[in-house]
N, C-alpha and C positions, 0 to 999 in steps of 0.2 A: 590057225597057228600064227597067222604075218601079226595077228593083233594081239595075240598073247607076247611075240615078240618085240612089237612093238609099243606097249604095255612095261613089259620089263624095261629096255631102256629107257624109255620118258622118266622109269622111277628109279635108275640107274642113274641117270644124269643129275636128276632132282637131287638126291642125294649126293653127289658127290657136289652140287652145286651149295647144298650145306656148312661145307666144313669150314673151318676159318683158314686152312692152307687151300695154296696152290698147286694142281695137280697135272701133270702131263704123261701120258704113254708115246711113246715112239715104237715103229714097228723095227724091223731088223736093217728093214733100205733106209732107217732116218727119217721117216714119215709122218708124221702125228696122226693116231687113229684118234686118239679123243683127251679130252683136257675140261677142264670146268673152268665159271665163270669166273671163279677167284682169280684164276690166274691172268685172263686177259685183264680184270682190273687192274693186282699187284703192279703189272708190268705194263700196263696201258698198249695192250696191242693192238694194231689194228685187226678187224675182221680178218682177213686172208691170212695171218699167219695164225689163226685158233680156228681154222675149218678143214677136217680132216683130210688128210695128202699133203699138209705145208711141211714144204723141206725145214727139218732140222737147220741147214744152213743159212735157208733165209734169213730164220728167228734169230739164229750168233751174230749174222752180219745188219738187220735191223738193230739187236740191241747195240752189238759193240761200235757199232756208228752213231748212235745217240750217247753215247760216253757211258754204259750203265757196267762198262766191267774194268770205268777208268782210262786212263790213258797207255793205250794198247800198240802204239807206234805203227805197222802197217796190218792196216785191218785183217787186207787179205791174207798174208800170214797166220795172223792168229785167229781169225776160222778158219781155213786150211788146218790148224792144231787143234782146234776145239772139234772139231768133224775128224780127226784120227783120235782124238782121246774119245768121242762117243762111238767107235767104229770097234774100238777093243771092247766094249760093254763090258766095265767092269765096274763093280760096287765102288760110290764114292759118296763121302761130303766136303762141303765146304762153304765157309760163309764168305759175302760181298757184299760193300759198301755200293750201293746202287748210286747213281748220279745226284739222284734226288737227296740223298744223305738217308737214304731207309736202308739197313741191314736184313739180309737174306739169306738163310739158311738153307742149301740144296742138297738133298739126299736123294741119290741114284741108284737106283736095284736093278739091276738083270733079270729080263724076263725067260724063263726055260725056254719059249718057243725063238727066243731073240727078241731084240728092241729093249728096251726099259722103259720101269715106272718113275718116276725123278718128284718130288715133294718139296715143294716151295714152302718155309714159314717165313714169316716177316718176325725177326727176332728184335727188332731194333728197341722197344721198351729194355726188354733185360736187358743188352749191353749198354742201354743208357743208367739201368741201375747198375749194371756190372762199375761203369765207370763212375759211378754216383759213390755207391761204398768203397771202393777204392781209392777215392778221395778224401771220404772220411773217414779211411781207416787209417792211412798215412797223417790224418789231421789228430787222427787219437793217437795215434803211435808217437807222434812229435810231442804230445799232452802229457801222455804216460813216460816218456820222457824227461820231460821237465822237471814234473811232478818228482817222481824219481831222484833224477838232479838235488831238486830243492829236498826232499827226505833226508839223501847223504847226506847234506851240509847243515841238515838239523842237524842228523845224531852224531856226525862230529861236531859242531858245539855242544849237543847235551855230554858228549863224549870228555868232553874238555872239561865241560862245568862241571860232574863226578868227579873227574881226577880232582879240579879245584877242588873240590866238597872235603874228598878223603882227604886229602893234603889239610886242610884246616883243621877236619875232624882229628890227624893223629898231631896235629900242632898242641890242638886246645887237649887232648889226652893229655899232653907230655907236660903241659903248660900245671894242669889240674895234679898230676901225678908230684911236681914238683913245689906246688903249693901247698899238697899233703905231706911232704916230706917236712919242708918247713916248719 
């Protein structure tokens, strides 16, 4: 049985060691029972804080001492809030600019027994396209714009030149009408 058990995890891990995100469980005391490799990469952890029993707290107070959740004014404060906001185990996301300038999408679940699943993606391509078309969108809006602009100020001179036109045209009528009188 130990090696059917231990069979399944090896192909447990393997597989979660697949995915392109980051992935962590915590148990209910804030514990890490297990995480894949992606995530010590994403986040460059050391050993000890991706081997099962590392305090949640650790992991807030190594990253937010390396600058990865910004400038956070007194540390200890805000892990002291980051370990009461994982303490309420409630469903969350949110993205962060990591230090390194990589964006990171974090989605946390509640697990029924307690602790949670939490899902790291590294989103930083899209919001570089996010702010890519963004920029050219505002670059075409100002185009369409102009363009725009310059149409109005066609069709009011073509606007103008018709009035001109008919103004000649009931000239040269009146003109013709009175040389057939003649």
């Amino acid at each position: 049985m130990t090696s059917k058990h231990n069979d399944t995890n090896a192909m447990t891990m393997a597989g979660l060691n697949l995915i392109q995100q980051a992935l962590s469980i915590y148990d209910s005391d804030l514990r890490l029972v297990v995480c894949n490799q992606r995530l010590r990469e994403m986040f460059d952890l050391p050993r000890w804080l991706v081997t099962p029993g590392a305090d949640f707290r650790d992991t807030i107070h190594f990253l937010a001492t390396r600058g990865d959740y910004g400038d956070v004014g007194d540390v200890e404060d805000f892990v002291r809030t980051r370990v009461e906001q994982a303490r309420a185990f409630e469903p969350h996301y949110m993205e962060r600019t990591r230090a390194n300038g990589r964006t990171i999408s974090v989605e946390g679940t509640p697990l029924p027994e307690g602790g949670w699943v939490t899902v790291y993606t590294d989103i930083t391509r899209t919001k570089r396209q996010e702010v890519l078309l963004r920029s050219r969108s505002e670059e075409l809006s100002d185009q369409l714009l102009t363009y725009s602009e310059e149409l109005s100020a066609a069709n009011r001179e073509l606007s103008a030149t018709i009035t001109a036109l008919e103004e000649t045209k009931r000239q040269l009528t009146a003109s013709e009408a009175r040389a057939r009188l003649t």
